[in-house]
C-alpha positions as CSV (number, residue, x, y, z in Angstrom):
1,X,10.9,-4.1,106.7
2,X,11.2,-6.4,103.8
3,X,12.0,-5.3,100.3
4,X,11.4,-6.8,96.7
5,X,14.3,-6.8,94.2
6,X,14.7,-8.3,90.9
7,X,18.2,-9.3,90.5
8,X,20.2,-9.6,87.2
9,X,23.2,-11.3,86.8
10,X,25.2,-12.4,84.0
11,X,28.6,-13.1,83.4
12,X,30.8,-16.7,83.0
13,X,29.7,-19.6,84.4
14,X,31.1,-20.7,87.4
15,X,30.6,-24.1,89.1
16,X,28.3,-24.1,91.7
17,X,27.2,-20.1,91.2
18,X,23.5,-20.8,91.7
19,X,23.8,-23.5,94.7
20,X,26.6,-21.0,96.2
21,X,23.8,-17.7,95.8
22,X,21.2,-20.0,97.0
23,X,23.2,-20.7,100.4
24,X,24.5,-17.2,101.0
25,X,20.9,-15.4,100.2
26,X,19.5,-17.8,102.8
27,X,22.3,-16.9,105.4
28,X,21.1,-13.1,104.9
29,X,17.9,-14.1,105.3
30,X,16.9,-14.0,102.5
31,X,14.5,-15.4,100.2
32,X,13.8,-16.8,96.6
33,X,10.5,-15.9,95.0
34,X,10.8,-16.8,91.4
35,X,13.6,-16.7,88.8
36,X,14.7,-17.6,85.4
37,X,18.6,-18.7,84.6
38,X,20.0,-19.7,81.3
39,X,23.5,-21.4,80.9
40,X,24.7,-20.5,76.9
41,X,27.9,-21.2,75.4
42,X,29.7,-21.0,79.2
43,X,27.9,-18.1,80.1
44,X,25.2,-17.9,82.8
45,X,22.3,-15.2,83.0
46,X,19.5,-15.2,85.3
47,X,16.8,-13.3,86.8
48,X,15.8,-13.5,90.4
49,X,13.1,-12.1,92.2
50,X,13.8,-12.6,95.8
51,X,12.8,-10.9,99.5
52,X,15.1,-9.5,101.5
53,X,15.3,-7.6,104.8
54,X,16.2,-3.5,104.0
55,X,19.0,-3.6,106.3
56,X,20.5,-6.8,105.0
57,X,20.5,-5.2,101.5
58,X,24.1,-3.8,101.9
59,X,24.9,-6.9,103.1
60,X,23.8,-8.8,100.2
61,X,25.0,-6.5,97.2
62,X,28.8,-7.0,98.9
63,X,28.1,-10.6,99.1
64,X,27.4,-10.4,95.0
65,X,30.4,-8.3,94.4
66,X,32.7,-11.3,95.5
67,X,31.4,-13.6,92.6
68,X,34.1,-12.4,89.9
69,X,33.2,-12.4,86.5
70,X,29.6,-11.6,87.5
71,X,27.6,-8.7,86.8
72,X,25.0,-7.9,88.6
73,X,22.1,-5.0,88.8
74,X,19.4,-4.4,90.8
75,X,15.7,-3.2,90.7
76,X,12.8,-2.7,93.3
77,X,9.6,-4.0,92.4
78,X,7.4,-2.3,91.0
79,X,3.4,-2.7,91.2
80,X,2.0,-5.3,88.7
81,X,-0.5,-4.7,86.2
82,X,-3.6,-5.8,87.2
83,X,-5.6,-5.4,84.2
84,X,-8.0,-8.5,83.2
85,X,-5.6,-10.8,81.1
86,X,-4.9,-14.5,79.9
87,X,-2.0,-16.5,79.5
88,X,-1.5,-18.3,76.4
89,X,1.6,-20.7,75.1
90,X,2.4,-19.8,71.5
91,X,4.7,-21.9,69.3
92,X,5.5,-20.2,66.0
93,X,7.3,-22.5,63.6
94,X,8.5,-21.5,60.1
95,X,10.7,-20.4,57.6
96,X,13.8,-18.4,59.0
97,X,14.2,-14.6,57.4
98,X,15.7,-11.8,58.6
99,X,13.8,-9.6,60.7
100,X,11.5,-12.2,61.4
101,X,11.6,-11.4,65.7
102,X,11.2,-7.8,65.6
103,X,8.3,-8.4,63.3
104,X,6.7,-10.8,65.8
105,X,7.8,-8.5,68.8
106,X,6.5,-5.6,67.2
107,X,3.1,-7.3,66.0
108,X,2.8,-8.3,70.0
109,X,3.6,-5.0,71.3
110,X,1.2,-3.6,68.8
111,X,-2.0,-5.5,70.3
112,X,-0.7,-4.9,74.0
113,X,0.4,-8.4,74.4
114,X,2.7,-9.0,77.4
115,X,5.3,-11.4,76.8
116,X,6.2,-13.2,79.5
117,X,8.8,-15.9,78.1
118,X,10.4,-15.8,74.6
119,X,12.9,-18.2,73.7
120,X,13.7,-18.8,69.8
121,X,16.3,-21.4,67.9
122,X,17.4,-21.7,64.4
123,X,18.0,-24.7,62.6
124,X,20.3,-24.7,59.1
125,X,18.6,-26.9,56.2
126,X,21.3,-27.8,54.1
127,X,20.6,-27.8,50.6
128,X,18.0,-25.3,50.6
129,X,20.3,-22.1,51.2
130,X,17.8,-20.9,54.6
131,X,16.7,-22.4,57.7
132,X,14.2,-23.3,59.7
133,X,12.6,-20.7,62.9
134,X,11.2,-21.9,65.9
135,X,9.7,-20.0,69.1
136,X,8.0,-20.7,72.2
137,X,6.3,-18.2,73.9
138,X,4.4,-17.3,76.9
139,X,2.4,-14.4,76.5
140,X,-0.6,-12.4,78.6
141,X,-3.6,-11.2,76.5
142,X,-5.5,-8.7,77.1
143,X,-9.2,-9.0,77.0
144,X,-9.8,-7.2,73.8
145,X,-7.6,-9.3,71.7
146,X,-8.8,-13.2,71.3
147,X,-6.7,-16.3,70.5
148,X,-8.0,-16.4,66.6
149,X,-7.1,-12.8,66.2
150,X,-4.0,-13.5,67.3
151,X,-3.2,-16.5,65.6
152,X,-4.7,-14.4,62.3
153,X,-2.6,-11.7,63.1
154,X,0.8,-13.2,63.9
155,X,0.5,-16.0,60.1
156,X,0.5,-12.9,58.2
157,X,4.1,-12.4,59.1
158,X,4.4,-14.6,56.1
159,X,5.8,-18.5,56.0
160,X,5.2,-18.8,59.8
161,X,2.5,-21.4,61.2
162,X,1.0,-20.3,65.0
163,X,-0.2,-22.9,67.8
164,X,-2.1,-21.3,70.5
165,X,-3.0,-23.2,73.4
166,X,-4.4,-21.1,76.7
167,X,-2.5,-22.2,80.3
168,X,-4.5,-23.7,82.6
């Protein structure tokens, strides 16, 4: 029988980590289904989704032990939400404050957005004494809440402008 696990590792970035994972998965049998990795200052973290016989699953958690300096956790997948949804891009650019994304966070959570994707920068202005804030998201909306709402919602944060644009 075949089992879903999301995957989480995280750790130093080792040459080669995600082409070796990629090889030794496959030799278990194994199987990608999605994932998300990010490389930051020499570090690596990542989420994989990813198929895998049950009885090769004892198999494969020793096989992720013997990457050192990598931590790694696993959990079974779980039954999706199937409520009726849409997925939006959001870009929220503005002035940088503190606090700035738990207030969007919260505002999403609030109106029983999913978010999907959230990755965020800040940029220094010299000479001004603050910076700059800049997001992408991906979020899923539910029915009841609309794209103007949202957008409404999310520029009374205060000094932030919203760009909405639905996936296709």
């Amino acid at each position: 029988m075949k089992t879903e696990i999301i995957v989480s590792v995280v750790g130093k970035d080792q040459g080669g980590f995600i082409n070796n994972l990629t090889v030794k998965t496959k030799e278990l049998g194994g199987r990608w289904l999605a994932n998300k990795v990010a490389h930051l200052d020499g570090q690596i973290a990542g989420l994989l989704k990813m198929e895998i016989d049950d009885q090769q699953l004892p198999a494969f958690k020793a096989m992720m032990a013997e990457f050192s300096n990598i931590i790694t956790d696993y959990h079974e997948v779980s039954a999706t939400d199937n409520a009726p949804s849409k997925t939006v891009h959001l870009t929220i650019e503005g002035e940088d404050r503190s606090g700035l994304t738990s207030d969007i966070t919260r505002l999403l959570y609030d109106e029983d957005v999913k978010v999907e994707h959230f990755e965020s920068q800040r940029y220094p202005v010299i000479g001004l004494g603050t910076g700059v804030f800049e997001a992408h998201l991906d979020v899923r909306l539910p029915e009841t809440v609309s794209l103007e709402s949202l957008r409404t919602k999310l520029e009374t944060l205060g000094g932030v402008r919203v760009f909405l644009a639905e996936a296709v």
